[in-house]
Jmol script that loads the backbone (N, CA, C; Angstrom):
load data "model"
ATOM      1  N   UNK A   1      -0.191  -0.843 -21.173  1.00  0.00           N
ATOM      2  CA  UNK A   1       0.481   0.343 -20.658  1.00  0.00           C
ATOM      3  C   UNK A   1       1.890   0.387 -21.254  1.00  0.00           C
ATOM      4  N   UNK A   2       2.563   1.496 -21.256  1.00  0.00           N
ATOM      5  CA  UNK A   2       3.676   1.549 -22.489  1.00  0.00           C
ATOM      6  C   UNK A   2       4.761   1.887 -21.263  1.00  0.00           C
ATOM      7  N   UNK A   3       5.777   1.317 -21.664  1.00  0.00           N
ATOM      8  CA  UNK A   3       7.229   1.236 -20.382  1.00  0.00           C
ATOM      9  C   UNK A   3       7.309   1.882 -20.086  1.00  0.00           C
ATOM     10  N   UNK A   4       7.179   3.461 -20.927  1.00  0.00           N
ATOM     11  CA  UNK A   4       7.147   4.919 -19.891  1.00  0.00           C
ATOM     12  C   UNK A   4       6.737   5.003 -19.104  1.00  0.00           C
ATOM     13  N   UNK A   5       5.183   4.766 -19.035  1.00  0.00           N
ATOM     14  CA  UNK A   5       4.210   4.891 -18.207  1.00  0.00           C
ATOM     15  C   UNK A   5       4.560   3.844 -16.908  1.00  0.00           C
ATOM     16  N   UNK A   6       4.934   2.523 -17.444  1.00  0.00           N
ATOM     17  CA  UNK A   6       5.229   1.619 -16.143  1.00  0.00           C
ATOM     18  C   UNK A   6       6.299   2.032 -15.418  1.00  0.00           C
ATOM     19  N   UNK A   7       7.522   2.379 -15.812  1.00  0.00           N
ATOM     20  CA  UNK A   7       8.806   3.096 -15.061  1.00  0.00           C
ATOM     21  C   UNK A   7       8.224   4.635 -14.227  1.00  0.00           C
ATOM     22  N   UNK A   8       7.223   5.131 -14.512  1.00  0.00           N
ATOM     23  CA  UNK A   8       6.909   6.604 -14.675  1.00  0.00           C
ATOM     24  C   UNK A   8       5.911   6.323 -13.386  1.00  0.00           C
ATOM     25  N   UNK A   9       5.218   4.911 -13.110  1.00  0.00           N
ATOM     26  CA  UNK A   9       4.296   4.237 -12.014  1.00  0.00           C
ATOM     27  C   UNK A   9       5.467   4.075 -11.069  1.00  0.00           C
ATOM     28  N   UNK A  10       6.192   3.277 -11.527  1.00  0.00           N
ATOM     29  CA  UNK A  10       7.106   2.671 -10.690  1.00  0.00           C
ATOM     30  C   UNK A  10       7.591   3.533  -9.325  1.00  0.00           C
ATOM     31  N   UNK A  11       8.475   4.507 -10.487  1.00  0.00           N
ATOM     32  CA  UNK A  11       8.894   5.861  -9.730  1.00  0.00           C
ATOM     33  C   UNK A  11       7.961   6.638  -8.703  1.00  0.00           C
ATOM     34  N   UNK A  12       6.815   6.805  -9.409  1.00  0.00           N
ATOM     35  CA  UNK A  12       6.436   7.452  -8.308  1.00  0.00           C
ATOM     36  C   UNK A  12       6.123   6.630  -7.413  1.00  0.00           C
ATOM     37  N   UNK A  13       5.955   5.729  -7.364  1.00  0.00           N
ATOM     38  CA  UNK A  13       5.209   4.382  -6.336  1.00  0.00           C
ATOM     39  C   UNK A  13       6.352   4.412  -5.048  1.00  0.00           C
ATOM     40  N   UNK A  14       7.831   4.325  -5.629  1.00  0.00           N
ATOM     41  CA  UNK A  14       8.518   4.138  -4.803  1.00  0.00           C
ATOM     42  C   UNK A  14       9.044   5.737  -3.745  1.00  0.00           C
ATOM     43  N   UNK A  15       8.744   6.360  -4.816  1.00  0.00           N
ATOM     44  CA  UNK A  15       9.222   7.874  -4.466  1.00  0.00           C
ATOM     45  C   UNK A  15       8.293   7.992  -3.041  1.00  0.00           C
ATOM     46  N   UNK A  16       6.660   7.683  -3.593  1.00  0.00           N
ATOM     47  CA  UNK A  16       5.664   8.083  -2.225  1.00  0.00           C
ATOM     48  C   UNK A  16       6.240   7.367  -1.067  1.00  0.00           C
ATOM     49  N   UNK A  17       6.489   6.109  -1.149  1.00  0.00           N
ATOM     50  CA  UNK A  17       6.652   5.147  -0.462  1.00  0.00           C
ATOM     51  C   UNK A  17       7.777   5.516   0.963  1.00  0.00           C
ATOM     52  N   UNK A  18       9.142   5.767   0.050  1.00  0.00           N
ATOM     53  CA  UNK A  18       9.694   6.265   0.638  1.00  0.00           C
ATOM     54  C   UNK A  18       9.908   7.385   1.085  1.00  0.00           C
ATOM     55  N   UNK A  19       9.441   8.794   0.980  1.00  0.00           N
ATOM     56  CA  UNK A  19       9.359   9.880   1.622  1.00  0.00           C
ATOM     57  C   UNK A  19       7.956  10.205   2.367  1.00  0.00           C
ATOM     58  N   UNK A  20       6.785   8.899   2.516  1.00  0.00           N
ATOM     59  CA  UNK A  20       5.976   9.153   3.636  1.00  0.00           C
ATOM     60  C   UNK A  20       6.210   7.967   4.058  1.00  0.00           C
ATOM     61  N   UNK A  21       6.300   6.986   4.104  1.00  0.00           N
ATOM     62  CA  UNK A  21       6.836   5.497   4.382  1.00  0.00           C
ATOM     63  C   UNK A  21       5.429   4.854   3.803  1.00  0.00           C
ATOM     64  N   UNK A  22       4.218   4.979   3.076  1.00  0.00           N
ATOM     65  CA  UNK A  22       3.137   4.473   2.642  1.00  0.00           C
ATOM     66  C   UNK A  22       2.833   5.614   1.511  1.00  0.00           C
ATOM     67  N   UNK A  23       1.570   5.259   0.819  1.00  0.00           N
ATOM     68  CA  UNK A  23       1.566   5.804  -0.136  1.00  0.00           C
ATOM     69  C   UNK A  23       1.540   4.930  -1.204  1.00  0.00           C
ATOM     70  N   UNK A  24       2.680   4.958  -1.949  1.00  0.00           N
ATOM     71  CA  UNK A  24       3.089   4.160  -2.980  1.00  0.00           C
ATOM     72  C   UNK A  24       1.504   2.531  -3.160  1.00  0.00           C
ATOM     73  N   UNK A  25       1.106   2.773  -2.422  1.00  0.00           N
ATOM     74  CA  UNK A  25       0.247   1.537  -2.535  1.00  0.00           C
ATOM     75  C   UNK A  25      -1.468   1.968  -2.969  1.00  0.00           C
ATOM     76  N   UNK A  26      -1.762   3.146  -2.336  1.00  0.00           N
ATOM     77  CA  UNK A  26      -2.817   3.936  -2.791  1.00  0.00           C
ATOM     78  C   UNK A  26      -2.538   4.239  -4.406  1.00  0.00           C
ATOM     79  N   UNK A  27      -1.258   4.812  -5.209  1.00  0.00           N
ATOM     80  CA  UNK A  27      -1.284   5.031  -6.528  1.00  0.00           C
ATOM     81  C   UNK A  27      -1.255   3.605  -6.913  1.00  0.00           C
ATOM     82  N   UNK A  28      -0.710   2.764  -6.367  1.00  0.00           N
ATOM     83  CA  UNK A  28      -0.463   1.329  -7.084  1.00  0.00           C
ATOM     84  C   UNK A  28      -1.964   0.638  -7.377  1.00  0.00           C
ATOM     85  N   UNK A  29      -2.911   0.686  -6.104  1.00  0.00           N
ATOM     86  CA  UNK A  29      -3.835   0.303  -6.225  1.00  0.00           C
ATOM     87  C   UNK A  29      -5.106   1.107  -7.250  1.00  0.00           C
ATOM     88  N   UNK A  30      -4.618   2.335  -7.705  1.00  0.00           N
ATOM     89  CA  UNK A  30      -5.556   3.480  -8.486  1.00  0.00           C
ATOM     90  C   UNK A  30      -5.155   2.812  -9.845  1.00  0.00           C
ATOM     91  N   UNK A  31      -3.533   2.833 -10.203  1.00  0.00           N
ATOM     92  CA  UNK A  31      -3.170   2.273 -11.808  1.00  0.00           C
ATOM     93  C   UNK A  31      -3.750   1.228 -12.131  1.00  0.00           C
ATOM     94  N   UNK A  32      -3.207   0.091 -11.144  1.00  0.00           N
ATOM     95  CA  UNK A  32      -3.514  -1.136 -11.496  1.00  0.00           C
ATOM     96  C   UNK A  32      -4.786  -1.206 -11.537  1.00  0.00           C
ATOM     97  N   UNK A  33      -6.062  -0.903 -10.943  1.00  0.00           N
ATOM     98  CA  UNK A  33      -7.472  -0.923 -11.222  1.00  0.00           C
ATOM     99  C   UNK A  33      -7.929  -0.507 -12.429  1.00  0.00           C
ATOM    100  N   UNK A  34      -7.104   0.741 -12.726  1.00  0.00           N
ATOM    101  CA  UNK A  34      -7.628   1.352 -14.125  1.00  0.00           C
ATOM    102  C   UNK A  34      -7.197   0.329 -15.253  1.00  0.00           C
ATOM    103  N   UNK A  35      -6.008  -0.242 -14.714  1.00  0.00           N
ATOM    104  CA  UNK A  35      -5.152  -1.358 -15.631  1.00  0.00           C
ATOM    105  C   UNK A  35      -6.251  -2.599 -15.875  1.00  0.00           C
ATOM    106  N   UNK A  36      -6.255  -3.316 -14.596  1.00  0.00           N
ATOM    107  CA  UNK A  36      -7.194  -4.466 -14.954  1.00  0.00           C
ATOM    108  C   UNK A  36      -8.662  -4.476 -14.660  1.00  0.00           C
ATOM    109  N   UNK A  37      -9.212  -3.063 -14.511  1.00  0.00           N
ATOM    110  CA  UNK A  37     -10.430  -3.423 -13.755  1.00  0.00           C
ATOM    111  C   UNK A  37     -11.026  -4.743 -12.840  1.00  0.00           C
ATOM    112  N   UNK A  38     -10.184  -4.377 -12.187  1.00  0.00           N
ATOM    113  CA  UNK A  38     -10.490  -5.790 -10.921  1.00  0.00           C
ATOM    114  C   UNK A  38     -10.125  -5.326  -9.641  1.00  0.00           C
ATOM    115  N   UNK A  39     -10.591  -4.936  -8.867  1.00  0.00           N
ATOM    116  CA  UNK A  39     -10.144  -4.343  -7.342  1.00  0.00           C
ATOM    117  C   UNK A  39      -9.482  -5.673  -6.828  1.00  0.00           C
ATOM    118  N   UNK A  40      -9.907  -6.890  -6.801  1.00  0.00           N
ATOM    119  CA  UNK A  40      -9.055  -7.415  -5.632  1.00  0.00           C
ATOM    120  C   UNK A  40      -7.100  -8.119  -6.965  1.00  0.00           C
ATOM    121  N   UNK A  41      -7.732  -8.057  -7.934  1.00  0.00           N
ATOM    122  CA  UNK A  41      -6.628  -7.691  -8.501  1.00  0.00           C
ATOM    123  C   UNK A  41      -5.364  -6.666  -8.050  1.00  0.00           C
ATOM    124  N   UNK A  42      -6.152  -5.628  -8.615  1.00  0.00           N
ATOM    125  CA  UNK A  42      -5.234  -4.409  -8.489  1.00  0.00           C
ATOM    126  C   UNK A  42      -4.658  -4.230  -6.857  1.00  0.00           C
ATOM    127  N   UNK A  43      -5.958  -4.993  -5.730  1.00  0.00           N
ATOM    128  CA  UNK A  43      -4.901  -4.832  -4.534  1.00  0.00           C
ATOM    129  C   UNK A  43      -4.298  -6.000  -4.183  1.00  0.00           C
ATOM    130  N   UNK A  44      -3.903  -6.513  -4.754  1.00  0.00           N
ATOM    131  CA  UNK A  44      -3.375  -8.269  -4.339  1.00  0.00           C
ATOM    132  C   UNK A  44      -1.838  -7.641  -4.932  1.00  0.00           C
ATOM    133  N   UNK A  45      -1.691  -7.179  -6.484  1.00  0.00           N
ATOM    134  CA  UNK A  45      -0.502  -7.060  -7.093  1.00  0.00           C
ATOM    135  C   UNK A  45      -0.197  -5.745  -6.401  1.00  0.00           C
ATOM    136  N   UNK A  46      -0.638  -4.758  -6.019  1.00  0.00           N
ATOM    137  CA  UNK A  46      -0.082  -3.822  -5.600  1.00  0.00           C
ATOM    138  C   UNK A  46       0.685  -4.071  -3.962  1.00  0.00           C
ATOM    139  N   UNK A  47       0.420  -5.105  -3.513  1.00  0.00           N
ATOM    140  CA  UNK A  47       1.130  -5.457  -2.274  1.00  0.00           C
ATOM    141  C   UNK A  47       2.446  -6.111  -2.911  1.00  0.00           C
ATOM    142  N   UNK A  48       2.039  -6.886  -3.987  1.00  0.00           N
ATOM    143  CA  UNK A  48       3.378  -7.502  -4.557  1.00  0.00           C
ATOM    144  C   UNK A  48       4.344  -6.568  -5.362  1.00  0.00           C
ATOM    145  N   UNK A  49       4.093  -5.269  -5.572  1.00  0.00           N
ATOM    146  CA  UNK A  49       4.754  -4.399  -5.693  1.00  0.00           C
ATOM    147  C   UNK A  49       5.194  -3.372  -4.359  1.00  0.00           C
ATOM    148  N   UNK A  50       4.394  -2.800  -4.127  1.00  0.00           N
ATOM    149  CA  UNK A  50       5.242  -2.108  -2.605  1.00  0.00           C
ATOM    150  C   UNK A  50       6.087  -3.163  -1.712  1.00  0.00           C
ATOM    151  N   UNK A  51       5.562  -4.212  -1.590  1.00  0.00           N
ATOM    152  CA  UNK A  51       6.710  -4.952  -0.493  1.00  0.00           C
ATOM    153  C   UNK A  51       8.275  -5.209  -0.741  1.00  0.00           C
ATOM    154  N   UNK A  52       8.317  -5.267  -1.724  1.00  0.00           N
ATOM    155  CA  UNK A  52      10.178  -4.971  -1.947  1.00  0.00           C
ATOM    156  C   UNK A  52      10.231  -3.536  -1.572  1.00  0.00           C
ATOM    157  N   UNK A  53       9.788  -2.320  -2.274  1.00  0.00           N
ATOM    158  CA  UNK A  53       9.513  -1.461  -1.930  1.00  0.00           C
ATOM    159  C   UNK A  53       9.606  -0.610  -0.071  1.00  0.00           C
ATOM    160  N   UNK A  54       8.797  -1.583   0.262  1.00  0.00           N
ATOM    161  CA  UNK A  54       8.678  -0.719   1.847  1.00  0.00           C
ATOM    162  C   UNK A  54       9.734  -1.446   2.505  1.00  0.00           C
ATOM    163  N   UNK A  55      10.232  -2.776   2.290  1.00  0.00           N
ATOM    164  CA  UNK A  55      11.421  -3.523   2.663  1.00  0.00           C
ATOM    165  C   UNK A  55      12.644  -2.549   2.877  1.00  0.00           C
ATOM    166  N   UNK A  56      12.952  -1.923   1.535  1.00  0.00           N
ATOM    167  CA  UNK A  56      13.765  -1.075   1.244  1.00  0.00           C
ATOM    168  C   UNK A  56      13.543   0.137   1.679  1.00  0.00           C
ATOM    169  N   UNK A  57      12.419   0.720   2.086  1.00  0.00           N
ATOM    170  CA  UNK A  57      12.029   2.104   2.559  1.00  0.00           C
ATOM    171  C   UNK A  57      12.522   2.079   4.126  1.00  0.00           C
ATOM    172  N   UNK A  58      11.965   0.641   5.228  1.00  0.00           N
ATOM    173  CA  UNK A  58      12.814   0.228   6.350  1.00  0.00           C
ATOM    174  C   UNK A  58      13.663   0.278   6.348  1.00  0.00           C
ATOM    175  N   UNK A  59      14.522  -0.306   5.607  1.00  0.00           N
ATOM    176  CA  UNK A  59      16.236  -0.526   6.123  1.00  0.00           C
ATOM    177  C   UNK A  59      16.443   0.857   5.845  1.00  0.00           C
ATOM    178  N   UNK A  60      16.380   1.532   4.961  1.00  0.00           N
ATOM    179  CA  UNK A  60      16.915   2.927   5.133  1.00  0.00           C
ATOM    180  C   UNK A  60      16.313   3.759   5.876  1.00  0.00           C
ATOM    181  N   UNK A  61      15.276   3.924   6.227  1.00  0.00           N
ATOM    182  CA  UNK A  61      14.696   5.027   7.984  1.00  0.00           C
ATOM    183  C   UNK A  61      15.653   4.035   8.879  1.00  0.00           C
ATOM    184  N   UNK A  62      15.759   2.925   9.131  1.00  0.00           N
ATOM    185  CA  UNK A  62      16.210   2.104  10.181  1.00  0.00           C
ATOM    186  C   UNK A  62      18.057   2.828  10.194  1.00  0.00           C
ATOM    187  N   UNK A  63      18.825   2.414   9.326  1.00  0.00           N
ATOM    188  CA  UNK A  63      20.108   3.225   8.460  1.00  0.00           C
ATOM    189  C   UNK A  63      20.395   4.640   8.792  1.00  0.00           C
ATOM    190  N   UNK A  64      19.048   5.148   8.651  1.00  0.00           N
ATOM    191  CA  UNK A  64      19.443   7.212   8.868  1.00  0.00           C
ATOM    192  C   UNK A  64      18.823   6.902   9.862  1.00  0.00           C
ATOM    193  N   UNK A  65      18.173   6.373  11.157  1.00  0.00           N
ATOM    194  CA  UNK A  65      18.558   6.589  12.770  1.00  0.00           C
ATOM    195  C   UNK A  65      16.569   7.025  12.699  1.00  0.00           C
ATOM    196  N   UNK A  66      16.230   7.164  11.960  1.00  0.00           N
ATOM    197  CA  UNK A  66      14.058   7.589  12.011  1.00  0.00           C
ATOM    198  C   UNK A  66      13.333   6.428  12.741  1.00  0.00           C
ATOM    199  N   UNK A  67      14.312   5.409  12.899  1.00  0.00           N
ATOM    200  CA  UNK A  67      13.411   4.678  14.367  1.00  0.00           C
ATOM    201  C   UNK A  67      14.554   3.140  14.412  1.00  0.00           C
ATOM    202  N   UNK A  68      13.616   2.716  15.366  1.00  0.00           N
ATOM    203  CA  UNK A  68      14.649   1.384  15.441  1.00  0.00           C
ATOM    204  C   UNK A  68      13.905  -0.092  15.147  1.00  0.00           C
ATOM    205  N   UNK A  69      14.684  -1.316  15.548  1.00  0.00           N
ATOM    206  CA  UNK A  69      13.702  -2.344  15.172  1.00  0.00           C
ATOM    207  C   UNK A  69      12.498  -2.531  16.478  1.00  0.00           C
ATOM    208  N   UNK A  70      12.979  -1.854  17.522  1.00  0.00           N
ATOM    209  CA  UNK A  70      11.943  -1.921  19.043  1.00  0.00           C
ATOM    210  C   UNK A  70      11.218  -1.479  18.552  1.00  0.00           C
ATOM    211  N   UNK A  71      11.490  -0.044  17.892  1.00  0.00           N
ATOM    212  CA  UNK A  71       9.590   0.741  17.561  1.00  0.00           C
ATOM    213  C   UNK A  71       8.569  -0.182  16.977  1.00  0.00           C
ATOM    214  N   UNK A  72       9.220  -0.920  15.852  1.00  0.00           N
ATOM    215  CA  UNK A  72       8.141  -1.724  15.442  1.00  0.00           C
ATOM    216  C   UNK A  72       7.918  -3.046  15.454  1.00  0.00           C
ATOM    217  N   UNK A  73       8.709  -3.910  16.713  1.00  0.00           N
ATOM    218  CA  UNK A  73       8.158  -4.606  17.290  1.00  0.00           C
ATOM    219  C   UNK A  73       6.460  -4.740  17.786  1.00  0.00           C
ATOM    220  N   UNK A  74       6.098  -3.829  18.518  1.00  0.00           N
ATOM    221  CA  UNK A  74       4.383  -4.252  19.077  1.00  0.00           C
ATOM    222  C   UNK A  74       3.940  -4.310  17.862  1.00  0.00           C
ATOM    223  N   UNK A  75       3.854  -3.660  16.469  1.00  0.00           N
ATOM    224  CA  UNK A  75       3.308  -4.101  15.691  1.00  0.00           C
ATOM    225  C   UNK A  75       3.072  -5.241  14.350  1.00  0.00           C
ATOM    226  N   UNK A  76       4.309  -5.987  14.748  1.00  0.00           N
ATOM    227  CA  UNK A  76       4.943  -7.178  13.992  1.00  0.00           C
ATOM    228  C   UNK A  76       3.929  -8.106  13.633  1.00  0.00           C
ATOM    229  N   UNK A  77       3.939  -8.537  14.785  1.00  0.00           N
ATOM    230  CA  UNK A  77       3.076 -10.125  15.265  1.00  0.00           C
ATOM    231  C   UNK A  77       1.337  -9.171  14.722  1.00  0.00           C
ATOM    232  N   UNK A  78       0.983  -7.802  15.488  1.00  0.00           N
ATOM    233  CA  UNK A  78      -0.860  -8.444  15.105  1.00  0.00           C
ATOM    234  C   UNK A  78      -0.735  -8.104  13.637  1.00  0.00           C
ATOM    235  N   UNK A  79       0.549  -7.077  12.979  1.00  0.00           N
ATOM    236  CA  UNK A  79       0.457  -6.942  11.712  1.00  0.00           C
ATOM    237  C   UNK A  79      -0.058  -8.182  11.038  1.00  0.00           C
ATOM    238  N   UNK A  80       0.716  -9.286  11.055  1.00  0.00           N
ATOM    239  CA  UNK A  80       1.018 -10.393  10.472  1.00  0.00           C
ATOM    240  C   UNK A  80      -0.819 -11.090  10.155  1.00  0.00           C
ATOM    241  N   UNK A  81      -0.992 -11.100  11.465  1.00  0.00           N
ATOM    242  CA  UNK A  81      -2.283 -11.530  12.035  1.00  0.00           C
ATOM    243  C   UNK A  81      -3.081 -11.071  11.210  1.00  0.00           C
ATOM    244  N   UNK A  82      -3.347  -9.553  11.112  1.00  0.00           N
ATOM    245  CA  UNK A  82      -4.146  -8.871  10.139  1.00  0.00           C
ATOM    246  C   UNK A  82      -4.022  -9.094   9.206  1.00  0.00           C
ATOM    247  N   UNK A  83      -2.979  -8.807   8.348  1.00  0.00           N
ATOM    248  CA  UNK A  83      -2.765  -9.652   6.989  1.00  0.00           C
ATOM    249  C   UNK A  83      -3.187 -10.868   6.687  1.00  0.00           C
ATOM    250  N   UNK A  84      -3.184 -11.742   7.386  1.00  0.00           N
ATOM    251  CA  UNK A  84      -3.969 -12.988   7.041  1.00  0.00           C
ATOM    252  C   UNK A  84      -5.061 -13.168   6.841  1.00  0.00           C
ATOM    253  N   UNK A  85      -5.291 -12.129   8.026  1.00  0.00           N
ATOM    254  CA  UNK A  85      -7.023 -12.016   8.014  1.00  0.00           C
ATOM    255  C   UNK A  85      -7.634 -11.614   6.836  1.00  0.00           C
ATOM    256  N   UNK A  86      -7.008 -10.304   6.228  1.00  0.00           N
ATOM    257  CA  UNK A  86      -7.298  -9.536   5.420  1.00  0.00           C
ATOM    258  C   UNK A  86      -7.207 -10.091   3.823  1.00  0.00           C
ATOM    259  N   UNK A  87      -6.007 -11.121   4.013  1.00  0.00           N
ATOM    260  CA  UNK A  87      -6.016 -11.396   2.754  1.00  0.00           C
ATOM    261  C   UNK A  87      -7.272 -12.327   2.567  1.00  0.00           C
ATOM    262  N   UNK A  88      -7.384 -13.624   3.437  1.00  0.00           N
ATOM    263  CA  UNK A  88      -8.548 -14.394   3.384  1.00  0.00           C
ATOM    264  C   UNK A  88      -9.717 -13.669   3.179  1.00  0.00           C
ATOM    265  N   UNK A  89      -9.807 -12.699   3.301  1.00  0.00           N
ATOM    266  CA  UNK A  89     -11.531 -11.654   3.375  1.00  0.00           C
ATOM    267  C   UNK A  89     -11.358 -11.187   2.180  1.00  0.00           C
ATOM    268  N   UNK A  90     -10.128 -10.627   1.507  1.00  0.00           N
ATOM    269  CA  UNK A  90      -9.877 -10.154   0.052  1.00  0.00           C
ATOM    270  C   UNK A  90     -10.731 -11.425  -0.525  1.00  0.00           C
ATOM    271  N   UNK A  91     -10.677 -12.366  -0.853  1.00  0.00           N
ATOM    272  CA  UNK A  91     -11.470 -14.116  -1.659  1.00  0.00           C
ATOM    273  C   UNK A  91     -12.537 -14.120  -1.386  1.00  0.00           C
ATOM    274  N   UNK A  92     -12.812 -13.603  -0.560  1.00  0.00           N
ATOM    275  CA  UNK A  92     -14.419 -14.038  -0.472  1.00  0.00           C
ATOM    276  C   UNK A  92     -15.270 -12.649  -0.442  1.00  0.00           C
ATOM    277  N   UNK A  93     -14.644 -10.711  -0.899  1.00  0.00           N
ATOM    278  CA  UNK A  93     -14.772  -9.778  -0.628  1.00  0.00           C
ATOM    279  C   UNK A  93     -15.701  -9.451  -2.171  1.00  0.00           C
ATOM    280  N   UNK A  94     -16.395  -9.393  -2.501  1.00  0.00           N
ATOM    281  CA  UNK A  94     -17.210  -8.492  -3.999  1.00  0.00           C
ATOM    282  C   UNK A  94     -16.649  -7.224  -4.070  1.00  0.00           C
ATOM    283  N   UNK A  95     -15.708  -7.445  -5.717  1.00  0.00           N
ATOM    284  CA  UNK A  95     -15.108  -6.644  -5.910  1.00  0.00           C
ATOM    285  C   UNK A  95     -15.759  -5.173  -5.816  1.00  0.00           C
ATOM    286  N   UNK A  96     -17.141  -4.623  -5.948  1.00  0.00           N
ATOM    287  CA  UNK A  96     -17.809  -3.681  -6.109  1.00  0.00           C
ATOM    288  C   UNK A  96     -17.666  -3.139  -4.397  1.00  0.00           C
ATOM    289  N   UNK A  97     -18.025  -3.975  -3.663  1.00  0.00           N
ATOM    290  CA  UNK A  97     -18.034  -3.398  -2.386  1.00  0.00           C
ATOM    291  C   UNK A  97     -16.475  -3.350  -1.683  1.00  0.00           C
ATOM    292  N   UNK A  98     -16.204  -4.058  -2.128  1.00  0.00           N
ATOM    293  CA  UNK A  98     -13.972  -3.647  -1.919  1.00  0.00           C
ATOM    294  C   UNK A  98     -13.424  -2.055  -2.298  1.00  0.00           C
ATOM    295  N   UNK A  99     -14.121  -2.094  -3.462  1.00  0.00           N
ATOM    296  CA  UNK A  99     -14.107  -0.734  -4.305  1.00  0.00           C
ATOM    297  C   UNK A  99     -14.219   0.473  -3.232  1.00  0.00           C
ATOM    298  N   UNK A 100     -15.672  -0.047  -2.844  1.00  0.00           N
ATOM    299  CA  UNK A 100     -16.485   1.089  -2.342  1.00  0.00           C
ATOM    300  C   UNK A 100     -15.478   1.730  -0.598  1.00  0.00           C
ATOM    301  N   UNK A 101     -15.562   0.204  -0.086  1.00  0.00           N
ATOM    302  CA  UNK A 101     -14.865   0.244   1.086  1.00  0.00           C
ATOM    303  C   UNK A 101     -13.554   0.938   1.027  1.00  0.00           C
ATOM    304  N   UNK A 102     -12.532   0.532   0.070  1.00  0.00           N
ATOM    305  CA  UNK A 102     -11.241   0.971  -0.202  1.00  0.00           C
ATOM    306  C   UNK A 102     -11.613   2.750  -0.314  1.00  0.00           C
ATOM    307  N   UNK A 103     -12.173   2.923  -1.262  1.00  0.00           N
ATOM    308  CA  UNK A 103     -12.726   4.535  -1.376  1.00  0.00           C
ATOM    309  C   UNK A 103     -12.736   5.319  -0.339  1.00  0.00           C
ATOM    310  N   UNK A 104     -13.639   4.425   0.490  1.00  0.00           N
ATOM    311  CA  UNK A 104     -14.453   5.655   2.121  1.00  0.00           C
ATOM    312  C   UNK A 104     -13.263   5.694   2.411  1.00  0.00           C
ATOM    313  N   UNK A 105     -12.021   4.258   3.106  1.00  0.00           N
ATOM    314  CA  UNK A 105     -10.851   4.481   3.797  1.00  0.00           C
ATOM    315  C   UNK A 105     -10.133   5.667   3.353  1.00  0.00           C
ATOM    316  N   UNK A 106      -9.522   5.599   2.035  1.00  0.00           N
ATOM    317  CA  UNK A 106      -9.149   7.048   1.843  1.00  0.00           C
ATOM    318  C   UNK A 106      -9.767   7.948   1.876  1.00  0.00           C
ATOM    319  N   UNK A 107     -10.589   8.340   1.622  1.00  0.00           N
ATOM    320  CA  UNK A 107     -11.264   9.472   2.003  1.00  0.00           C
ATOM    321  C   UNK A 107     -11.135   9.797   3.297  1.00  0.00           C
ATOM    322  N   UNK A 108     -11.042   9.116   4.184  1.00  0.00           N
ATOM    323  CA  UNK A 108     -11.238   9.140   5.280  1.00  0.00           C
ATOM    324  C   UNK A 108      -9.843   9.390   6.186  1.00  0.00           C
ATOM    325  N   UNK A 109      -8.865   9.000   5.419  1.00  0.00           N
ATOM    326  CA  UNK A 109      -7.316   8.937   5.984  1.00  0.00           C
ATOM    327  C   UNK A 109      -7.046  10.175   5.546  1.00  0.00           C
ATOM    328  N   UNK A 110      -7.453  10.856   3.914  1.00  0.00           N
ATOM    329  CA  UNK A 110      -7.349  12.171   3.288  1.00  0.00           C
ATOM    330  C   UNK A 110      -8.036  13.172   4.495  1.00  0.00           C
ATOM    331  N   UNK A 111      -9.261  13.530   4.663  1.00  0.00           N
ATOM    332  CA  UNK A 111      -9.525  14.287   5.508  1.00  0.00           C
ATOM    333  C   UNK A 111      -9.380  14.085   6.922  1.00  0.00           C
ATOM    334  N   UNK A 112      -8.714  12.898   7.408  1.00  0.00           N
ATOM    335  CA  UNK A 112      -7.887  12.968   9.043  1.00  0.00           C
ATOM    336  C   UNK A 112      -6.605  13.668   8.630  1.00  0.00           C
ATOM    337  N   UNK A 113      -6.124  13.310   7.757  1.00  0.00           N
ATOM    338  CA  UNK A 113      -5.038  14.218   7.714  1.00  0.00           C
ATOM    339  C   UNK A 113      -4.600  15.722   7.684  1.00  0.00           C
ATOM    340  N   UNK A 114      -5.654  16.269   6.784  1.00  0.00           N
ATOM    341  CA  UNK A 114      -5.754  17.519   6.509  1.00  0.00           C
ATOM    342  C   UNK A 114      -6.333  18.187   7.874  1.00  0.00           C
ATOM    343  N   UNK A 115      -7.508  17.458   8.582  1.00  0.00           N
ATOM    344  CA  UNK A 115      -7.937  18.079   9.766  1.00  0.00           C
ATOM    345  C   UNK A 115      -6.506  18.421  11.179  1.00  0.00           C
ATOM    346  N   UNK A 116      -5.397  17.063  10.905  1.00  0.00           N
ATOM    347  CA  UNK A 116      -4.975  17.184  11.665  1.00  0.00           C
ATOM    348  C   UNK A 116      -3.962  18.221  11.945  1.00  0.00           C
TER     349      UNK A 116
END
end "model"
wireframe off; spacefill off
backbone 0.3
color backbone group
């Protein structure tokens, strides 16, 4: 991929990120797949890209007053939890059916949204 294109990812990655607070990880996970053809690839590095990312997307909603650290307290701790879970299931997940699964979810987050 040619630096344009990676700065040109970048940007938008962070752009989604921060003006819906997510996002940026759905394009991350679309490039990087096309990049390495490897789903649990493309979603392993795409967490290692949004997380500086959404780090920085927090402190600034937190900064302009869009919530506080209480709001997202209840979800700290099972976050964490899940993530573990999730990553351990990423290793032992067939990339074909990760694929598939990852797919329906959006699809599925795409038309809750629009319905809503």
């Amino acid at each position: 991929m040619s630096k344009i294109k990676l700065y040109s990812f970048g940007l938008l990655t962070g752009f989604l990120n921060g003006l819906f607070g997510a996002g940026g990880g759905i394009i991350a996970v679309a490039v990087l797949n096309k990049e390495y053809n490897n789903q649990k690839m493309a979603q392993a590095t795409a967490i290692a890209i949004t997380l500086p990312i959404t780090i920085i997307t927090a402190l600034r909603y937190l900064y302009l007053g869009y919530m506080t650290l209480s709001d997202s307290i209840p979800y700290v701790i099972p976050g964490f939890i899940g993530a573990i879970i999730g990553s351990l299931t990423l290793k032992k997940t067939n990339n074909k059916i990760l694929k598939y699964v990852f797919s329906i979810i959006m699809l599925w987050a795409g038309v809750r949204l629009i319905l809503k």
